[in-house]
C-alpha positions in Angstrom: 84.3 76.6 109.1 84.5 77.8 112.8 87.7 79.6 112.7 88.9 83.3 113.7 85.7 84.8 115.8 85.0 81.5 117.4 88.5 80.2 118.2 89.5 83.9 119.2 86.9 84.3 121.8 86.7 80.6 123.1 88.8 78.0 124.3 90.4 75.9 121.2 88.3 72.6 122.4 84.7 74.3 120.6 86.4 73.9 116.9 83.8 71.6 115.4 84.1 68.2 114.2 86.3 69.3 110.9 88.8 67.8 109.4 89.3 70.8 107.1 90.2 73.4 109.7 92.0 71.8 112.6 94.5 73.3 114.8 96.6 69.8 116.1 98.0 72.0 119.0 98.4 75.1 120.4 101.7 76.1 119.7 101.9 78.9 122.1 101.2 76.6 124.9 101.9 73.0 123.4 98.8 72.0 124.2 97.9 68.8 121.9 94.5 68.4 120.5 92.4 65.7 119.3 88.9 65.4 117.7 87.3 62.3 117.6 85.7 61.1 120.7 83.3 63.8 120.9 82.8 65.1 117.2 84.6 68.1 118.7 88.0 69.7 118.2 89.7 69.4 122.1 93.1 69.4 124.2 93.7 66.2 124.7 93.9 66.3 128.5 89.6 67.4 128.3 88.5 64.4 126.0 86.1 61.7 127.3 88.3 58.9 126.0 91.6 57.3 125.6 93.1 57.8 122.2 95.8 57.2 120.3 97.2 59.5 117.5 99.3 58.5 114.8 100.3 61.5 112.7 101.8 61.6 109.0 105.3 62.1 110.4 104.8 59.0 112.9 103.5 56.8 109.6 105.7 58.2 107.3 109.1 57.4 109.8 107.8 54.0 110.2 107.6 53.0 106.5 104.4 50.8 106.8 102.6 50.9 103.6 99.0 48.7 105.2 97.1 50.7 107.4 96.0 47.8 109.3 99.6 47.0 110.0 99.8 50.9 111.8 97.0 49.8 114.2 99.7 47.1 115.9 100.8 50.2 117.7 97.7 50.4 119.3 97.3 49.3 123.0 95.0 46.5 122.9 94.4 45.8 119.3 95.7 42.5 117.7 96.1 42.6 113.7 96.2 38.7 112.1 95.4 36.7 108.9 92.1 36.1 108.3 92.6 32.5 106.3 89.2 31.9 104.8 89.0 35.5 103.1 92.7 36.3 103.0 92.4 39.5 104.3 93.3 41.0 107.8 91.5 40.8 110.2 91.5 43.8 113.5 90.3 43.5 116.7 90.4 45.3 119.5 91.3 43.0 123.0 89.7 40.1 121.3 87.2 38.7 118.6 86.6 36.4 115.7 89.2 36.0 113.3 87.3 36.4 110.1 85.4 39.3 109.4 85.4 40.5 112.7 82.8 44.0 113.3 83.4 45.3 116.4 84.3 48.9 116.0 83.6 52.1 113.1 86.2 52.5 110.8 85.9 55.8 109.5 87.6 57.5 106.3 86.9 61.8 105.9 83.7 61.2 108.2 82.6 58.2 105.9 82.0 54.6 107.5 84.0 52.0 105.5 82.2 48.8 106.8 80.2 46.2 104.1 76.8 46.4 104.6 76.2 42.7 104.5 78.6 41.7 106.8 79.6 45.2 109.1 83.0 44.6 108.6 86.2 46.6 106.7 88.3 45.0 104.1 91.4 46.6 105.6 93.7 45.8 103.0 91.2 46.9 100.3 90.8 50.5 102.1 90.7 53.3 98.9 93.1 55.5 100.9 96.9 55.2 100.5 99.1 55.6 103.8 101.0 59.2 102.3 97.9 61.2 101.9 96.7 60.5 105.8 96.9 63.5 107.7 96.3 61.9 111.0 94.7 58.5 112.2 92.8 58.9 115.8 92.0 55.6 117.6 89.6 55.6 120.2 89.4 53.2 123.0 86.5 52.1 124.3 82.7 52.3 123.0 81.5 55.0 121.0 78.4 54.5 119.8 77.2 57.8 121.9 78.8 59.6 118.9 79.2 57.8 115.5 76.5 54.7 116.1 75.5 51.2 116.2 79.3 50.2 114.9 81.1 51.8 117.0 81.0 48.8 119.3 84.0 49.2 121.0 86.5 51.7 119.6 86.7 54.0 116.1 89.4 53.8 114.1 89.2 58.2 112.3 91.3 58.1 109.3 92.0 61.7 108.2 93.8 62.4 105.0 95.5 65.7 104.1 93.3 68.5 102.8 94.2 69.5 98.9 95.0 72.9 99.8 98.0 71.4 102.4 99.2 69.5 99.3 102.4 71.1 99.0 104.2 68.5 96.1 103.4 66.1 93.7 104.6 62.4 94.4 105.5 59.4 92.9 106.6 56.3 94.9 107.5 52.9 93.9 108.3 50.0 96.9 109.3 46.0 96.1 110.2 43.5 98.1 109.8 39.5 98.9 107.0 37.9 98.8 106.5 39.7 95.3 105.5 42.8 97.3 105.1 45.8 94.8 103.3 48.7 95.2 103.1 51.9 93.2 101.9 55.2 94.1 101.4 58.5 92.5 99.7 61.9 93.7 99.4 65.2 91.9 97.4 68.8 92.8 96.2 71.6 91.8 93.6 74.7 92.0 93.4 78.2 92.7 93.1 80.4 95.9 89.4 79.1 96.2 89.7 75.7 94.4 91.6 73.0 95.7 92.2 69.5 94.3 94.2 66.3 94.6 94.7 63.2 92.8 95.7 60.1 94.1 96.5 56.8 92.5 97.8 53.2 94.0 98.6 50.0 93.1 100.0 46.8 95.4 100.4 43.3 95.4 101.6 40.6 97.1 102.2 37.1 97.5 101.8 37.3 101.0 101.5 34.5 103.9 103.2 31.0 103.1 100.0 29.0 101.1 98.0 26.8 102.9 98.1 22.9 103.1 95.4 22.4 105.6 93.3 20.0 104.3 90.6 21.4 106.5 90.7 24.4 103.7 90.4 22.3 100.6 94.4 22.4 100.4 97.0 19.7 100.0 100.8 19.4 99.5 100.8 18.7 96.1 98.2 21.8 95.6 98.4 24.3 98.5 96.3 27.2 98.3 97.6 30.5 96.9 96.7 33.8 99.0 98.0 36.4 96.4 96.4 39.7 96.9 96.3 42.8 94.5 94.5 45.9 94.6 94.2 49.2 93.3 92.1 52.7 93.3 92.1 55.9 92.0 90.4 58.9 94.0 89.9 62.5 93.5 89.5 65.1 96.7 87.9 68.8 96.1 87.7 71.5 98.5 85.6 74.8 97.4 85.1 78.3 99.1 81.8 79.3 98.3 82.1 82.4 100.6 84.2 83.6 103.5 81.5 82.1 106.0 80.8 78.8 103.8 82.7 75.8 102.4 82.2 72.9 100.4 84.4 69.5 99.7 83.9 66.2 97.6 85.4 63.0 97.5 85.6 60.6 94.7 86.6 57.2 94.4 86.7 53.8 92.8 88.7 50.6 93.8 89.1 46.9 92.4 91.1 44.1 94.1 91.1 40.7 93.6 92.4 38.4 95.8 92.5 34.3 96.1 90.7 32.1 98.8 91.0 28.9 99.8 89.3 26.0 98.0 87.7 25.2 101.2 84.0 24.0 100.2 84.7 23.5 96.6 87.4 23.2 93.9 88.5 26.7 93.2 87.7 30.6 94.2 88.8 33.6 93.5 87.2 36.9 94.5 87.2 40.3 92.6 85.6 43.6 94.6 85.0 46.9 92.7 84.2 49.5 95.0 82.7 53.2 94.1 82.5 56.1 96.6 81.2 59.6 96.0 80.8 62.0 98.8 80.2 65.9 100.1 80.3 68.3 102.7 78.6 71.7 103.3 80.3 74.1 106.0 78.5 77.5 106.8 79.8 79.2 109.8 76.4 81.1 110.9 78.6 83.0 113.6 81.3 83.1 115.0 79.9 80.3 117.8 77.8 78.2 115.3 78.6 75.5 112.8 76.3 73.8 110.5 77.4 71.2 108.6 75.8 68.5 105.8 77.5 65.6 104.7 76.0 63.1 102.6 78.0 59.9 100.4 77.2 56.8 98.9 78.8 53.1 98.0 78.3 50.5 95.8 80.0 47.4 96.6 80.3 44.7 94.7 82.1 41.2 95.8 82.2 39.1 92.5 83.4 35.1 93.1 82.9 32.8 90.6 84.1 29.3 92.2 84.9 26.1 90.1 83.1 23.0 91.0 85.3 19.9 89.7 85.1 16.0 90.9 82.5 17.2 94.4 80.0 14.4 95.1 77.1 14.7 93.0 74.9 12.9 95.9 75.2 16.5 97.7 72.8 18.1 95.0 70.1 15.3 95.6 67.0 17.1 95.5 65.4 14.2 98.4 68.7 15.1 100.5 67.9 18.7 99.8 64.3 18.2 101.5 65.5 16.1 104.4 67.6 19.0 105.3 64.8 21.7 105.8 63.3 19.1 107.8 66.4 16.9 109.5 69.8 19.2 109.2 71.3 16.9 111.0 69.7 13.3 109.7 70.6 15.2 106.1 74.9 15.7 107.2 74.6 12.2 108.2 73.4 10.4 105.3 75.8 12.9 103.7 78.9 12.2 104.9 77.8 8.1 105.0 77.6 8.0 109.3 74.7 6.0 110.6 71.6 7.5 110.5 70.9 7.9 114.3 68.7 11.1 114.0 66.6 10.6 111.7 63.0 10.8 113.0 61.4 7.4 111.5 58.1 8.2 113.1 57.4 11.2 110.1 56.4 9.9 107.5 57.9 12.1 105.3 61.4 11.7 106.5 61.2 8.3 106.8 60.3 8.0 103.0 63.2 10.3 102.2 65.4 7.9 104.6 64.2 5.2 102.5 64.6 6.5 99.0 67.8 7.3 99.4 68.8 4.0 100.7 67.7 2.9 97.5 69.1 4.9 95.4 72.7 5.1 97.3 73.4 1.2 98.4 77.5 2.6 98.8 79.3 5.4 99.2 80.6 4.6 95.9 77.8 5.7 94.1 76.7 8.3 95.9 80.1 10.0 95.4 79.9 10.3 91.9 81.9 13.2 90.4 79.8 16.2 89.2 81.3 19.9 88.2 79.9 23.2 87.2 79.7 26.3 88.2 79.0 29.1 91.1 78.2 32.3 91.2 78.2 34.0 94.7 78.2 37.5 93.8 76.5 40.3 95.9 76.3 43.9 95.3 75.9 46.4 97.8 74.5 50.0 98.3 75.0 52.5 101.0 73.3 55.9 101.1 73.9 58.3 103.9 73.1 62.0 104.6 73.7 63.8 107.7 73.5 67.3 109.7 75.2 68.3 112.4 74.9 71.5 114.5 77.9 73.0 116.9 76.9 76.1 119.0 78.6 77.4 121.7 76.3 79.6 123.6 78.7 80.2 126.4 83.1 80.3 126.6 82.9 77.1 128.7 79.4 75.0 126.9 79.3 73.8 123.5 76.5 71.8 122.4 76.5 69.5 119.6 73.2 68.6 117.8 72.0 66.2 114.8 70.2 63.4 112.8 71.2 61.1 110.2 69.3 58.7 107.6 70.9 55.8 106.3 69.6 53.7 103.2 71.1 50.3 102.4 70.5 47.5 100.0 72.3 44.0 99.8 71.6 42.1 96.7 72.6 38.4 96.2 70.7 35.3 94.9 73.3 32.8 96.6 73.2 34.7 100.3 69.8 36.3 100.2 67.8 34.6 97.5 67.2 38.0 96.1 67.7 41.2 98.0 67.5 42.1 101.9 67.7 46.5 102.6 66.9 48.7 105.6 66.1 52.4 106.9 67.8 53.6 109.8 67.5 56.9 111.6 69.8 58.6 113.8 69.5 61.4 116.3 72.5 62.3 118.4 73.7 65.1 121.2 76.6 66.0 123.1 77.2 68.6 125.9 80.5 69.9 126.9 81.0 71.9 129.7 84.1 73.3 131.3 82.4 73.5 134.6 85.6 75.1 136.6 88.9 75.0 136.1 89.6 71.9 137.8 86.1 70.0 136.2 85.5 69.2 132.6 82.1 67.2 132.3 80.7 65.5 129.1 77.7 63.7 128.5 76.2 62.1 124.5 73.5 59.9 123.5 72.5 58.5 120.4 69.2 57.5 119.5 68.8 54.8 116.1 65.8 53.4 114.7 65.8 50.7 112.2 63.1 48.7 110.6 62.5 45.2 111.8 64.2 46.2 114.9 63.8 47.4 118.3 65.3 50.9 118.8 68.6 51.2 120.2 69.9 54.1 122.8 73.7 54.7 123.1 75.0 56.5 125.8 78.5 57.9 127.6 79.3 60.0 130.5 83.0 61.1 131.5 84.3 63.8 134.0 87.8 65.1 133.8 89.5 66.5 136.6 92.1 68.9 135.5 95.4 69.0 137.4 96.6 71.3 134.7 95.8 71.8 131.0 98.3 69.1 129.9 97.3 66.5 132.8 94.0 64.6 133.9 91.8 61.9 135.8 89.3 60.6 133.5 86.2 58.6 134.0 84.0 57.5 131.9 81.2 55.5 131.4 79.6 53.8 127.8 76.9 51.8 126.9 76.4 51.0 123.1 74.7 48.3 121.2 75.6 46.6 118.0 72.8 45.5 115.6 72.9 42.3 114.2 74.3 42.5 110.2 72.3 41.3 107.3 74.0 37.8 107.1 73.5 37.2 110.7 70.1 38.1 111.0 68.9 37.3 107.5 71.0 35.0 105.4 69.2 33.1 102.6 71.9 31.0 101.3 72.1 28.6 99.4 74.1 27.1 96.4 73.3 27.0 92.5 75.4 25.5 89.7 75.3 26.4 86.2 76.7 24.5 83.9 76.5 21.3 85.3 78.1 17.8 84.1 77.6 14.7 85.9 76.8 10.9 85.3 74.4 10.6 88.4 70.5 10.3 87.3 69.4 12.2 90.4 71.7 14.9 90.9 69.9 18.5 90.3 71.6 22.1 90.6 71.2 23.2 94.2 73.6 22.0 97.1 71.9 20.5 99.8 72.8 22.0 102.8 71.7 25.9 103.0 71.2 28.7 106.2 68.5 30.6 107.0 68.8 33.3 109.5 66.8 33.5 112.4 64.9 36.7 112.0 64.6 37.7 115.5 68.0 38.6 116.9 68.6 41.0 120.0 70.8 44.0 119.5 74.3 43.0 121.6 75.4 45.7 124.4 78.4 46.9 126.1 78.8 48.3 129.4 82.4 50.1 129.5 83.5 51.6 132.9 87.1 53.5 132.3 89.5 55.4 135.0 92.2 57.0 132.6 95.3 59.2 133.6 96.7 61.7 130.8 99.9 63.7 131.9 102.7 65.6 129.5 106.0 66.4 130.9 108.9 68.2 130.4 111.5 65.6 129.7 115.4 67.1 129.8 115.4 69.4 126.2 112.1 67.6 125.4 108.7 66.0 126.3 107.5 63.1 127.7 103.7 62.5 127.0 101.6 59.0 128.2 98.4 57.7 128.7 97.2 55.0 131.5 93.6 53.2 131.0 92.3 51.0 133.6 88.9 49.5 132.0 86.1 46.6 132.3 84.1 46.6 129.3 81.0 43.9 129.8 79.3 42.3 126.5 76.0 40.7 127.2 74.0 39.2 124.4 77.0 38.7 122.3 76.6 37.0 118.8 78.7 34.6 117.3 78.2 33.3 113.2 80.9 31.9 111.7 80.1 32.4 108.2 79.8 29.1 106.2 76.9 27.1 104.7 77.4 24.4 107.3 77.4 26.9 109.9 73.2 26.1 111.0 73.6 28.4 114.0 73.8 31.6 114.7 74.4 31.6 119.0 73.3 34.7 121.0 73.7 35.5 124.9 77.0 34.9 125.3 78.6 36.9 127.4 82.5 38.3 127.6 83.7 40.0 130.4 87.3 42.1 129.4 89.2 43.5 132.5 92.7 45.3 132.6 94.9 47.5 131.7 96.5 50.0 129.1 99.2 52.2 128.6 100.9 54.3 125.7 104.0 56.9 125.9 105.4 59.0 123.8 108.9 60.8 124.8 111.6 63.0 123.2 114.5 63.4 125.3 116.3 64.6 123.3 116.1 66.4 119.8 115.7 64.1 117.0 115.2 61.3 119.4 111.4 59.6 120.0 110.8 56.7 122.1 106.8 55.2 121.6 105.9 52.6 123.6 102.7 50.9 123.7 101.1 47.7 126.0 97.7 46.0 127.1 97.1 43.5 129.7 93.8 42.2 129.1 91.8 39.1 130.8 88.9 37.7 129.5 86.3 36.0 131.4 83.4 34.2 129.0 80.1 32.7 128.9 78.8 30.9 125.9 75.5 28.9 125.7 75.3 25.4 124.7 77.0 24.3 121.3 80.1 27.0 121.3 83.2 27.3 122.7 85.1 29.7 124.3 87.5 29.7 121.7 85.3 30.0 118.9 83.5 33.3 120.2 86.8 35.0 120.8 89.1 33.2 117.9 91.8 36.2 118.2 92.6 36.9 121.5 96.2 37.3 123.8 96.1 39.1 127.6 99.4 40.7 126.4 100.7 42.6 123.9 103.3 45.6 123.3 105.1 47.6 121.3 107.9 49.5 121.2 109.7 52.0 118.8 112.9 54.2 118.7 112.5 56.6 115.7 116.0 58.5 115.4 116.8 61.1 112.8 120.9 61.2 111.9 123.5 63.8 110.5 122.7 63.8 106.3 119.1 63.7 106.1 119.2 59.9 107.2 116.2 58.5 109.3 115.8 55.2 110.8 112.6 53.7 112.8 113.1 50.3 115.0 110.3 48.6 116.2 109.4 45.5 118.3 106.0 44.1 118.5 105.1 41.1 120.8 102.3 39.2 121.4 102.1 36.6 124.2 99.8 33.8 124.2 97.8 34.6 121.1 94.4 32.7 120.6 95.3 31.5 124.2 91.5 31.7 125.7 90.9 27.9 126.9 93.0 25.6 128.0 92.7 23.4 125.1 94.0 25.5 122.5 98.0 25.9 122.1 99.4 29.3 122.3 100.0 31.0 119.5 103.1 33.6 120.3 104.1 36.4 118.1 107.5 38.3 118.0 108.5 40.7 115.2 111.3 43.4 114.9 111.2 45.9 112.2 113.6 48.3 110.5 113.3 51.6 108.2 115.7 53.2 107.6 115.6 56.5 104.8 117.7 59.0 103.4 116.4 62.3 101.9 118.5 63.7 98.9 117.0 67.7 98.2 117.9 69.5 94.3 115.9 72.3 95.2 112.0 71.7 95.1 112.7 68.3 94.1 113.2 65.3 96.7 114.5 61.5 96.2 114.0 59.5 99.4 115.5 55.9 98.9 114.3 53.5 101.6 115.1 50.3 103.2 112.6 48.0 105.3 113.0 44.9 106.9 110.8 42.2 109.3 112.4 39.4 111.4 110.1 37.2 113.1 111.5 35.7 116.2 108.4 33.3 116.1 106.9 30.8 113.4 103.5 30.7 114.9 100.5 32.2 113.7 97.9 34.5 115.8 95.3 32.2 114.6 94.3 28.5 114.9 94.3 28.0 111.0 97.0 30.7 109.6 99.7 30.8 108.6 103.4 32.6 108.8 105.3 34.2 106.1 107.2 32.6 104.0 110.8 33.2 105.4 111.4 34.6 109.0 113.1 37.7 107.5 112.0 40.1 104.7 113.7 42.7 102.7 112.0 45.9 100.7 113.4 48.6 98.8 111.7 52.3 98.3 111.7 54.6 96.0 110.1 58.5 96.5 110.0 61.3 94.2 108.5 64.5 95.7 108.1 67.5 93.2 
């Protein structure tokens, strides 16, 4: 790792993209650093983005076991209940609410996002809150540096290193909404040889269930949204030599969560997740880094859904064909309307028209009860290796340099009729140079080829002018691209049940309505232009340090699939427009005293083509939202964080949909009790909701306005 020569003879910002040797500020000067936007190690003040740190004392003070619940402090991102998977779903300044895919989620250098889908089961994640090091959140696109997925921010989870695992911990929280969650962590090693083994276990009851009948739900059988997951991983780090490193990572995951009935009787869906993982460091001199990385993932998502008392008429094989020919003729005749589309001048759909007529007089008979069986499982593989060269040829340049290959695989016989994969390579650069002492200038690109579709250049270019090393005018400029996902672009799906049992002569064992991707989908693209302000202060016997981003961020040939066999769609060329402003402060008057404050102010202005609304292509949206927390620390080890979050006019975008407002305070408070290398925090945490609404058109809100859990921490 680049340490002693290089960091002795250069400024600290040439440190390479590492979490294994980082150096968070320099103490001498109190000069913070960050490393994200540019794979490079860098004051803050220099980097070519707005970010936002939360460190492991920040996450630890606030008691907030779900990382996606940490990202509400944020500017600009909006965390809410994605119904129709019961998970969460993030996005930043606005987005679909289910299984949104709009920026990189990164875990030790390795993308977390499904292959099929490009999106991040957040509260699946194999990483538990107490062994993150740091999370950096970066504004704005990207792709320049990590890639087609990061959209329009990256979300950097670093975990501490095995070698700054200083105890051994075992953790036990439980609370309403049959919340439980165990953790346990233990290390170990020599000089050379470092591990650390981490365990974790939560449930929970979560939301209030469903009634929507919309969902398959009813009063006298609402739908349950328990959640429960689990993983066990395993983190190495090796000295080969003085000059050269090595670390692995090892993991595997299953959760298993409810859905609603929403199509059919009865799901549930199970995931089993395994990760393995290197890195090679060699420090060639003291101004060159080299470093290989290479992990992969398999993914599975099994659901096994109950089919009991659905129409059998809906698994007619002639209503089947008059779908690939009439989609809408075929949800007609389905659903008994008058058949007004149906195109009696083909032959062949008129003699489908005609035999099932016939053979359905009433609705009576065509709703005949028939139940079986599904099986939509899909399993999913992810192989990526990658190099990456830092040299600094100069004090004030430092280039960055690499390529990247990345195999994956989706297999699935309801969603793909078999299995869908892809090659893409990746080329990438970066140039840093500290062109004076008032100009910082930074300019990356990313190159990506995949098959079946056009290549795809990322770009960014940001000056900083320096009013001091702790304060700057930034501006920046990003263009990225997504890449359409599997599903959107390739979907196969379609439904087969086993097992079938049904009195209706004609019914057969495949669902007639199915979707078909259309093949030829544009990559979307993002046009970001950013004018920042970063500034730290002296602040009476502290420090006072904030962060101002004025941005417009333009998305042309945006994509919009909402992900259900009924869905026959997928739109493209829409076009969202987001324009405003964000802000984030961090102050310590006084010691033992921090005051965060966070806020966005974001307007939208949107283009859809014909058949979507407004409020369908951005389903999670609200021009305002803020935060704001006053951590204190007391006489007798005693802690206590208080936070307010509010949201104003959530899923607002057209006039037409009601506002969905969001208030929330929240308490810790912890005590620290010390019997010489052994420590017993007890804890207390608490959520009022001033509001019963949800963020989204179709969630829900908890079950009681306030909550109550208890915590229980063992260090040793």
């Amino acid at each position: 790792m680049i340490t002693g020569g290089l960091l002795a003879s250069l400024p600290l910002a040439v440190s390479a993209f590492d979490p294994d040797e980082l150096y968070w500020e320099d103490t001498a000067a109190g000069i913070p650093h960050v490393l994200t936007p540019a794979r490079l190690q860098q004051p803050t003040a220099e980097v070519p983005a707005s970010v936002t740190v939360l460190d492991a004392d920040f996450i630890a003070r606030t008691g907030i076991k779900h990382i996606s619940q940490l990202l509400r402090y944020v500017p600009g991102m909006l965390v809410a209940y994605d119904v129709l998977d019961n998970s969460d779903a993030v996005v930043y300044h606005g987005g679909p609410d289910m299984m949104p895919k709009s920026f990189q989620v990164l875990v030790d250098g390795r993308s977390v996002y499904r292959s099929g889908i490009a999106s991040v089961g957040w509260d699946r994640l194999p990483v538990a809150v107490e062994d993150i090091q740091r999370i950096e959140v970066v504004r704005g696109p990207s792709a320049a540096s990590y890639g087609t997925n990061a959209y329009q921010a990256v979300v950097n989870i670093i975990t501490r290193l095995p070698q700054d695992t200083t105890h051994s911990v075992v953790s036990a929280d439980a609370g309403d909404n049959t919340e439980e969650r165990i953790f346990a962590s233990t290390f170990g090693g020599s000089a050379t040889n470092q591990w650390r083994l981490s365990a974790n276990y939560q449930r929970t009851d979560h939301l209030r269930d469903s009634t929507r009948s919309s969902l398959g739900c009813s009063e006298a059988e609402p739908c349950s949204d328990q959640r429960m997951s689990s993983f066990i991983s395993l983190r190495t780090n090796h000295e080969l030599a003085p000059d050269q490193s090595v670390d692995t990572s090892l993991m595997a995951s299953y959760a298993q969560r409810d859905v609603p009935r929403y199509e059919f009787t009865d799901n549930e869906v199970g995931d089993r997740h395994v990760e393995a993982g290197a890195r090679y460091h060699y420090d060639m001199s003291a101004n060159h880094q080299l470093k290989v990385s290479a992990y992969s993932v398999r993914y599975a998502r099994l659901q096994e859904a109950s089919v009991d008392g659905y129409y059998a008429g809906f698994f007619d094989p002639e209503l089947v064909r008059l779908d690939q020919l009439n989609p809408t003729a075929a949800n007609e005749f389905a659903y008994y309307q008058t058949l007004t589309t149906l195109n009696t001048s083909d032959p062949e759909q008129a003699s489908i028209g005609a035999t099932l007529t016939d053979r359905y007089p009433n609705a009576l008979s065509f709703y005949q009860p028939i139940s079986g069986n599904l099986e939509a499982n899909t399993v999913e593989y992810r192989h990526d290796f990658e190099v990456q060269d830092t040299f600094a040829p100069t004090q004030n340049l430092t280039l960055i340099s690499g390529a990247g290959y990345r195999y994956e695989k989706v297999t699935s016989k309801q969603y793909y009729n078999g299995s869908i994969d892809a090659n893409k390579l990746r080329i990438f650069g970066n140039i840093n140079w500290n062109a004076s002492k008032n100009w910082v200038l930074h300019t990356g690109a990313m190159f990506e080829q995949e098959e079946d579709y056009e290549s795809l250049l990322s770009f960014k270019a940001a000056a900083n002018y320096m009013f001091s090393p702790v304060e700057s005018l930034r501006f920046v400029y990003s263009r990225a691209g997504r890449t359409p996902d599997f599903h959107e672009q390739f979907a196969d799906w379609t439904y087969q049940l086993s097992d079938m049992e049904t009195t209706s002569p004609y019914a057969d064992t495949t669902y007639y309505d199915s979707f078909k991707g259309p093949g030829n989908l544009e990559h979307q693209t993002i046009n970001a232009f950013e004018v920042g302000y970063f500034a730290q202060r002296q602040l009476f016997s502290g420090t006072a340090e904030w962060d101002i981003r004025i941005f417009r961020e333009e998305l042309t040939d945006v994509i919009h699939h909402f992900p259900s066999i009924h869905a026959d769609t997928v739109y493209t060329g829409n076009q969202i427009n987001y324009t405003g402003v964000e802000w984030q402060a961090s102050l310590n008057p006084f010691a033992g005293t921090t005051l965060r404050v966070s806020g966005a102010m974001v307007d939208t202005d949107i283009s859809t083509v014909e058949g979507l609304e407004s409020h369908e292509l951005i389903s999670l949206y609200a021009p305002s939202v803020h935060s704001l927390a006053w951590l204190q620390e007391w006489p007798g080890r005693l802690n206590s964080t208080l936070s307010l979050f509010v949201v104003d006019d959530g899923c607002k975008v057209e006039s037409d949909i009601s506002g969905c407002d969001s208030q929330t305070l929240e308490m810790h408070i912890y005590r620290d009790t010390q019997a010489g290398e052994t420590n017993l925090r007890l804890s207390l945490r608490g959520q009022h909701d001033f509001s019963d609404e949800s963020l989204t058109a179709n969630g829900e809100p908890y079950r009681t306005d306030t909550r109550i859990q208890a915590g229980l921490q063992l260090s040793f």
